[in-house]
C-alpha positions as CSV (number, residue, x, y, z in Angstrom):
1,X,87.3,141.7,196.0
2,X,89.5,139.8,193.9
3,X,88.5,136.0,192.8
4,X,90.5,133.4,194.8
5,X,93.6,132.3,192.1
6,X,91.9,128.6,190.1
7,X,93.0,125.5,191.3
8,X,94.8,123.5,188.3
9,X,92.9,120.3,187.7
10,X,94.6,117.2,188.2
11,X,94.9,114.3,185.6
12,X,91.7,112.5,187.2
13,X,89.4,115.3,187.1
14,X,90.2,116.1,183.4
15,X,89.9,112.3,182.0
16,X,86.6,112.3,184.1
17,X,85.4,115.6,182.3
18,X,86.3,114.2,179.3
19,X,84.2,110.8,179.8
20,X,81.2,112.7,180.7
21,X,81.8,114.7,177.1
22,X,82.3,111.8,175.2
23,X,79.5,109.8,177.1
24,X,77.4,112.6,176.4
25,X,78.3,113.1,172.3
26,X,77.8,108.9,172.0
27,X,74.2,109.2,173.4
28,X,73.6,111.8,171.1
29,X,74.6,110.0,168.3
30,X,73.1,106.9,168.9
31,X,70.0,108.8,169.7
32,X,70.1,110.5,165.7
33,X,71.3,107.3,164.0
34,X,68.8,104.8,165.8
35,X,65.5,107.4,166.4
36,X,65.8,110.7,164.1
37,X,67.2,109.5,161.0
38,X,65.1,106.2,160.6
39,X,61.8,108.4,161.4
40,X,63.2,111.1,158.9
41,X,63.6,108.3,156.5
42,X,60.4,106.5,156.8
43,X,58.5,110.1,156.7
44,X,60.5,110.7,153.5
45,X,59.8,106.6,152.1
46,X,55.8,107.3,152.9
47,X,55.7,110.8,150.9
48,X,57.2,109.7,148.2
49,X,56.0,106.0,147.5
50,X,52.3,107.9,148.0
51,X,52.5,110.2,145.5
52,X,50.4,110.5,142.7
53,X,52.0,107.7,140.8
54,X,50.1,104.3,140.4
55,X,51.7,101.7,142.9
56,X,52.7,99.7,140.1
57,X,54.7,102.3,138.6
58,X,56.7,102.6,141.7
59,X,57.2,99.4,142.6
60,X,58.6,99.0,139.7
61,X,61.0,101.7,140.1
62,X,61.8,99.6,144.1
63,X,62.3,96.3,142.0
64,X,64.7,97.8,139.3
65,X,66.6,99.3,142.1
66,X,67.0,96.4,143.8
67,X,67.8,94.4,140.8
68,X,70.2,96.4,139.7
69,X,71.8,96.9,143.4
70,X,73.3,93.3,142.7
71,X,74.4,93.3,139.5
72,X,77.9,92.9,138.5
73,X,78.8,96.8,137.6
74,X,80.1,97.5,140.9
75,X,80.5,101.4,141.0
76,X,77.8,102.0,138.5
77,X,75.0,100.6,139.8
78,X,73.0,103.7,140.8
79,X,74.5,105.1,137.3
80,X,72.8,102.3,135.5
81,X,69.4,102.2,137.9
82,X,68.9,105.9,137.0
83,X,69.4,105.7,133.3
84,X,66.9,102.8,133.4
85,X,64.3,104.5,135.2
86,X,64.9,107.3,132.8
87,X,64.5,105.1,130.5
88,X,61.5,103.5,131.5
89,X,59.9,106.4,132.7
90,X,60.0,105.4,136.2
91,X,60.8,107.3,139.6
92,X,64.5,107.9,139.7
93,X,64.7,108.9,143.1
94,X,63.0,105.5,144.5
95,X,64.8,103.3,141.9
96,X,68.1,105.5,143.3
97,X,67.3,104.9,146.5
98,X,66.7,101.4,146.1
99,X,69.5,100.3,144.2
100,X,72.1,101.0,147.7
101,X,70.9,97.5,148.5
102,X,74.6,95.9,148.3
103,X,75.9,97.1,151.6
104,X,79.6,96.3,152.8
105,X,77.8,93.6,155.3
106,X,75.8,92.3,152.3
107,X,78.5,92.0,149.7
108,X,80.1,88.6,150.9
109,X,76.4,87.1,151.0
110,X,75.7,88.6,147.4
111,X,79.1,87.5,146.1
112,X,78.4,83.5,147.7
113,X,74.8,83.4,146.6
114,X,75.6,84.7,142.5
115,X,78.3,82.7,142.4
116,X,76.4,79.6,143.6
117,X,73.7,80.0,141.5
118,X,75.8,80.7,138.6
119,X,77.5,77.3,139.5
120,X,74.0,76.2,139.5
121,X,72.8,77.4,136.0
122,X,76.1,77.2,134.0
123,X,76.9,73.6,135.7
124,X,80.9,74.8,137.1
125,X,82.1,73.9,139.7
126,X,81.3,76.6,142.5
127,X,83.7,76.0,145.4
128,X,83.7,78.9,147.3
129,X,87.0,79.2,149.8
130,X,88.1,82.4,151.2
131,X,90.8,80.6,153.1
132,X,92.3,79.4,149.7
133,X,91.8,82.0,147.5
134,X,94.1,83.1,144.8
135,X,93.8,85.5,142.0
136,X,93.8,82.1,139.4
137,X,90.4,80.6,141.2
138,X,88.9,84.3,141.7
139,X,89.8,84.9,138.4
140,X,88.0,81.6,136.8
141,X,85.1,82.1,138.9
142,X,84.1,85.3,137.1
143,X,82.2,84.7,134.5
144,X,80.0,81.9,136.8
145,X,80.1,85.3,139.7
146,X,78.7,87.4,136.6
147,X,75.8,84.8,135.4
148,X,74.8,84.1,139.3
149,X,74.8,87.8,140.0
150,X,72.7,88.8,136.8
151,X,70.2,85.7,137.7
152,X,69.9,86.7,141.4
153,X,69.2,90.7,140.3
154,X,66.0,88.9,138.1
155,X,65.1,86.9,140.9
156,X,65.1,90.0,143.5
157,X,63.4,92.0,141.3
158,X,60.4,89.6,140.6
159,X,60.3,88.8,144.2
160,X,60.6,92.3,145.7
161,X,57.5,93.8,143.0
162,X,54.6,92.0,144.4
163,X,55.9,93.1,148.2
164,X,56.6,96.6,147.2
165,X,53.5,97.1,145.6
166,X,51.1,95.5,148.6
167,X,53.1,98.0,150.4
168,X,52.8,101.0,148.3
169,X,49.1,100.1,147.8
170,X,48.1,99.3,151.4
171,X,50.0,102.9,152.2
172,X,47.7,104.4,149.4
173,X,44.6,103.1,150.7
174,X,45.1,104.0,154.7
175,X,45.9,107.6,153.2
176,X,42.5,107.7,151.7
177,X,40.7,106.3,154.1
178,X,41.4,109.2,156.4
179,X,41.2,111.8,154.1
């Protein structure tokens, strides 16, 4: 018996189909980026903040990261962080992984808060204006964006040890408490 000829779909029935797809591929998406990726991450964060290294030791390598995640070597950053660690013979993965701290949605608060704290320390004037700003004020507000972002890398990093390692530690000791 031959099969009845296909009746062509009309324009509604095809944007409908297509909704349903796209519908269906944004829940799946959201689903990874808000559930499966954050768990992955955390699983990953716990293995490797509990490993045989002293909590010290890596909270050191979560401060550096973070320190250097503000400083003014935009591009270079993670460069810099792992050479450090190297350096210092801490974890370079952590102190990588730490050091992605200036996000695009973080960069205008960075950029405000070094260069009002360099206006702070150095004693400049530190007008911040993005509705007036020219190349002249950016450009004389440099070296005070430099000093502020170098000061507020030190202060992040002396802050963020003592959390990390209370972390790291309190991680540690619920591991060995069930083992």
């Amino acid at each position: 018996m031959p099969m009845p000829p296909k009746k062509k779909a009309e324009g509604h029935e095809k944007l409908r189909e297509r909704i349903r797809l796209w519908s269906a591929c944004a829940v799946i998406l959201l689903m990874s980026l808000l559930i499966f990726y954050p768990l992955m991450f955390i699983g990953w964060l716990k293995r490797t903040l509990t490993q045989r290294e002293p909590p010290g030791r890596t909270a050191s390598a979560v401060a550096l990261g973070l320190m250097m995640s503000v400083m003014p070597i935009w591009g270079f950053q993670m460069l810099a962080t792992v050479g450090l660690a190297h350096v210092l013979k801490l974890n370079k993965v952590v102190a990588a992984a730490f050091s992605n701290a200036s996000l695009p949605p973080l960069i205008p608060l960075i950029i405000y808060t070094s260069i009002k704290l360099g206006g702070f320390v150095t004693g400049a004037s530190a007008s911040v204006s993005f509705t007036d700003a020219t190349m002249e004020s950016i450009g004389d507000s440099v070296a005070t964006y430099a000093i502020g972002a170098v000061l507020l890398g030190i202060i992040m990093g002396l802050l963020t040890w003592p959390l990390a390692y209370g972390v790291i530690a309190g991680i540690k000791k619920g591991r060995e408490k069930r083992q």
